[in-house]
C-alpha positions in Angstrom: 160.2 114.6 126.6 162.8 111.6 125.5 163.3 108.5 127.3 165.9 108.8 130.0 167.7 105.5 128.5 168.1 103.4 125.8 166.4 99.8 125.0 169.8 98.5 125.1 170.9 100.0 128.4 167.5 99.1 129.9 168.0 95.8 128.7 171.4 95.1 129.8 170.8 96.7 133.3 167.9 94.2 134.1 170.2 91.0 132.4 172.9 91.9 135.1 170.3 91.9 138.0 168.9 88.7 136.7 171.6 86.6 136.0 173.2 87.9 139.8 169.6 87.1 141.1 170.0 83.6 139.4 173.4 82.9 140.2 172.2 83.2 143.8 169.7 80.7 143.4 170.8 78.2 141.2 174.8 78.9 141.3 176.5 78.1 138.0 179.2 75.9 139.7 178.2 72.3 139.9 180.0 71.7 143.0 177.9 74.4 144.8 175.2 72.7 146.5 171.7 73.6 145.8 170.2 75.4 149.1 166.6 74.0 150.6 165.2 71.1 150.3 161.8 71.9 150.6 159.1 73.4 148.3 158.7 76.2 150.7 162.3 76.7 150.4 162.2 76.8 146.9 159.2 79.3 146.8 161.1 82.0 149.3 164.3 81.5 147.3 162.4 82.9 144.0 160.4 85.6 146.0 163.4 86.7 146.9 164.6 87.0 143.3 161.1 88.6 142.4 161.8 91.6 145.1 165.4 91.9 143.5 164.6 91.7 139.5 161.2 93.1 139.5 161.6 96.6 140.9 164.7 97.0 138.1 162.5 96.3 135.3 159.8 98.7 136.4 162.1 101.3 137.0 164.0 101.0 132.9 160.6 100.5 131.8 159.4 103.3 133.1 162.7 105.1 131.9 161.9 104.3 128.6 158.8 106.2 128.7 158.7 109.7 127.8 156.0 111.0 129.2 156.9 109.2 132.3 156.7 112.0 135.4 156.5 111.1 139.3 153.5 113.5 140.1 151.9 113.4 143.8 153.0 110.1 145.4 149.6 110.1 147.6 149.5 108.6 151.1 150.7 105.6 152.4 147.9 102.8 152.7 149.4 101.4 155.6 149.9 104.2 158.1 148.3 107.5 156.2 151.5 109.0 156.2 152.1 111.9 153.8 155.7 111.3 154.0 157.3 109.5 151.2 161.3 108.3 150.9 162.5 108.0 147.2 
């Protein structure tokens, strides 16, 4: 089985998400002020990037795999649930 992307396409895909994800927290206009002033500000601002960059590069990474297959997605270890939304 091939990869369903290239390196190139993977790459570019998760530069896009990262440089939006940046320019949301430290904005390329100098005359945008920086938000929070606090460490704790600071640390939710680059979770927040995390949760928007990471889940892209799993996803081309795992794209780039070709023997990469979704097989039983198991139960959910919070509620037991067998239901799973893609």
């Amino acid at each position: 089985m091939s990869a369903l992307t290239t390196r190139q396409d993977a790459r570019e895909r998760l530069r896009k998400v990262f440089e939006g994800a940046l320019d949301h927290l430290i904005p390329p206009d100098e005359s945008v002020p920086l938000k929070g002033t606090r460490f704790t500000d600071f640390e939710d601002q680059v979770e927040v990037l995390g949760r928007e960059v990471l889940p892209v590069a799993l996803e081309e990474r795992a794209a780039l795999e070709g023997n990469a297959e979704v097989s039983h997605p198991g139960c959910c270890p919070f509620c037991g649930s067998a239901r799973v939304y893609l």
